[in-house]
Rosetta silent file (secondary structure, phi, psi, omega in degrees, C-alpha in Angstrom):
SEQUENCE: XXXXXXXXXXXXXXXXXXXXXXXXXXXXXXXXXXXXXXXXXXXXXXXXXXXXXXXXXXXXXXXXXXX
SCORE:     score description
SCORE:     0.000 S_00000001
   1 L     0.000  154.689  179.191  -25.503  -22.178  -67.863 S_00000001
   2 L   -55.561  166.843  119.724  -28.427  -23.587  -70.068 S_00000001
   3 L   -91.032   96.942 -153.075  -29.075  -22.060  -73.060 S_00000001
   4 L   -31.819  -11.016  174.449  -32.372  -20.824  -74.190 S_00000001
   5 H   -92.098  -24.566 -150.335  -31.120  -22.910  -77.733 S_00000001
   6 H   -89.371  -94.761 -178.944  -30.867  -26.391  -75.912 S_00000001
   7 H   -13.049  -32.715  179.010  -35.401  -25.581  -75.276 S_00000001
   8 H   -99.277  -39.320 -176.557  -35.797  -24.791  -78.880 S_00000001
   9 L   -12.375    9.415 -105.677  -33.651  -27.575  -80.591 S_00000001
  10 L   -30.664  -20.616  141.426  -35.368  -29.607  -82.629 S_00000001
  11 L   -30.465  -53.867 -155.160  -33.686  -32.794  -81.383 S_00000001
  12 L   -85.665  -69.931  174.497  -34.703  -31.764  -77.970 S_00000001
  13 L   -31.992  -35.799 -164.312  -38.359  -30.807  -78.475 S_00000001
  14 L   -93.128  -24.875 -178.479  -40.331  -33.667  -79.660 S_00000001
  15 L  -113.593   47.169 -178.510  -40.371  -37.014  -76.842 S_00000001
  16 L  -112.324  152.912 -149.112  -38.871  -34.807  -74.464 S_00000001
  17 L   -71.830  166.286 -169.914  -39.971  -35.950  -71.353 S_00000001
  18 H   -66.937  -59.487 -157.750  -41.276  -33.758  -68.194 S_00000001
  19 H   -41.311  -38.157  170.994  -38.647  -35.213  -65.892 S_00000001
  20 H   -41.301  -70.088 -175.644  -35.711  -33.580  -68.538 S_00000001
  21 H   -19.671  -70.613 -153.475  -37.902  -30.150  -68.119 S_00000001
  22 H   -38.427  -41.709 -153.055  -37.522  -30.310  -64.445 S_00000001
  23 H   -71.024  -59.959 -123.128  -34.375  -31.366  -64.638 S_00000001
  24 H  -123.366  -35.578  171.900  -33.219  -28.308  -66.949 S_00000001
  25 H   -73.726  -27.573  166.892  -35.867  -25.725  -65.380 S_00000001
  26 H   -69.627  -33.366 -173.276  -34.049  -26.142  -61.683 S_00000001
  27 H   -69.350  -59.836 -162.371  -30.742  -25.311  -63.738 S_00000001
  28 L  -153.952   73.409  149.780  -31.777  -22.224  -65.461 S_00000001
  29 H   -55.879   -7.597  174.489  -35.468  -21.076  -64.805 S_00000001
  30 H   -38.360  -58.046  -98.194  -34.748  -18.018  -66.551 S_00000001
  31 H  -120.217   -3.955  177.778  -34.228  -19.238  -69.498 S_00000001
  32 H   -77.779  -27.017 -146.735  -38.277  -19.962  -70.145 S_00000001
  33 L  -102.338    9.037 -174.813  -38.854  -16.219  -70.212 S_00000001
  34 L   -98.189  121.961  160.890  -35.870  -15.532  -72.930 S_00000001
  35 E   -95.637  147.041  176.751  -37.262  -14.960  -76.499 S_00000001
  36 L   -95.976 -179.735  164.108  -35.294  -16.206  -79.404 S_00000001
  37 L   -40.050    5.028 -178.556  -34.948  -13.940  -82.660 S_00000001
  38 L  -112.832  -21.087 -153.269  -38.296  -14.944  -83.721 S_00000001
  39 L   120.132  -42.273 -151.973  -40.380  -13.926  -80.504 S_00000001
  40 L   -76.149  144.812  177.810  -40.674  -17.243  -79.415 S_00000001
  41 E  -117.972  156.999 -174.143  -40.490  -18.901  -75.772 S_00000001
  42 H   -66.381  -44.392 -167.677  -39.708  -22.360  -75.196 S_00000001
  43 H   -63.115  -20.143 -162.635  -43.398  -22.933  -74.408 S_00000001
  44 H   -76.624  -56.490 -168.319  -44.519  -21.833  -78.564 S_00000001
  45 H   -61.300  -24.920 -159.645  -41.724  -24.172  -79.382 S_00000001
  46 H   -80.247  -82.788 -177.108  -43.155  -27.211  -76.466 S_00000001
  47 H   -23.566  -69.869 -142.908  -47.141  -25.931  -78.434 S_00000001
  48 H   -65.100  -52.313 -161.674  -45.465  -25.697  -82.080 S_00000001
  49 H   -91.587   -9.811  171.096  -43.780  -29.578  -82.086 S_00000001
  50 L    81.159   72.889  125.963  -47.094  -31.585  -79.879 S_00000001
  51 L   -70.405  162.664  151.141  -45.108  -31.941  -76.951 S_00000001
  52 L   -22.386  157.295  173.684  -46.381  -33.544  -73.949 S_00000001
  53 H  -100.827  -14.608 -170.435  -48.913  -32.044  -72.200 S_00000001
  54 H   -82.957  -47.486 -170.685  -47.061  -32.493  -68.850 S_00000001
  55 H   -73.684  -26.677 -177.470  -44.396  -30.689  -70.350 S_00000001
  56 H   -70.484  -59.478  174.194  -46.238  -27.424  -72.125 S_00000001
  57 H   -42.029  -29.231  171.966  -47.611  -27.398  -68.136 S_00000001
  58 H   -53.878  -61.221 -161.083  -44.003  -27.136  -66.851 S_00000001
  59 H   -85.794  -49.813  171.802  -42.967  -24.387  -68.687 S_00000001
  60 L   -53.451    7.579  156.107  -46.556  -22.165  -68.090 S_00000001
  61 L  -113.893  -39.085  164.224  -45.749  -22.881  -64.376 S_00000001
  62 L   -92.270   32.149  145.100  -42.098  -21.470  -64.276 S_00000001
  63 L  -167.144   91.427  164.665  -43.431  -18.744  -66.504 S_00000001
  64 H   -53.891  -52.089 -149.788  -47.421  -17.878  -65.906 S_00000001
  65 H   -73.429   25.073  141.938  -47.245  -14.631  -67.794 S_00000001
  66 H   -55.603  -11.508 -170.783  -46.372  -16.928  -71.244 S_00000001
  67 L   -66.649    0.000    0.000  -49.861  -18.220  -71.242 S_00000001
């Protein structure tokens, strides 16, 4: 299973591309709606590092109520 750390990574976060998202959101949609010890959702981390915009749209569409 994914882990809600691979979405937060820092590695992972800054060019990464929508198709990855998809790719990783078909695996484990859950895993958007999982807070880490801070509060935090993969989209604050996607917001926090200037991801894509295709990608902050990914994750607010497999999890509306994060908006």
């Amino acid at each position: 299973m994914v882990s809600h750390a691979l979405f937060s990574h820092p590695n992972f976060r800054l060019d990464t591309q929508v198709d990855v998202i998809d790719v990783l959101l078909s695996i484990a949609v859950d895993t958007v709606q999982w807070p880490d010890s801070f509060g935090w959702l993969p989209i604050h981390y996607a917001c926090a590092s200037g991801s894509h915009s295709e990608v902050i749209k990914a994750l607010a569409e497999a999890y509306p109520e994060s908006k």
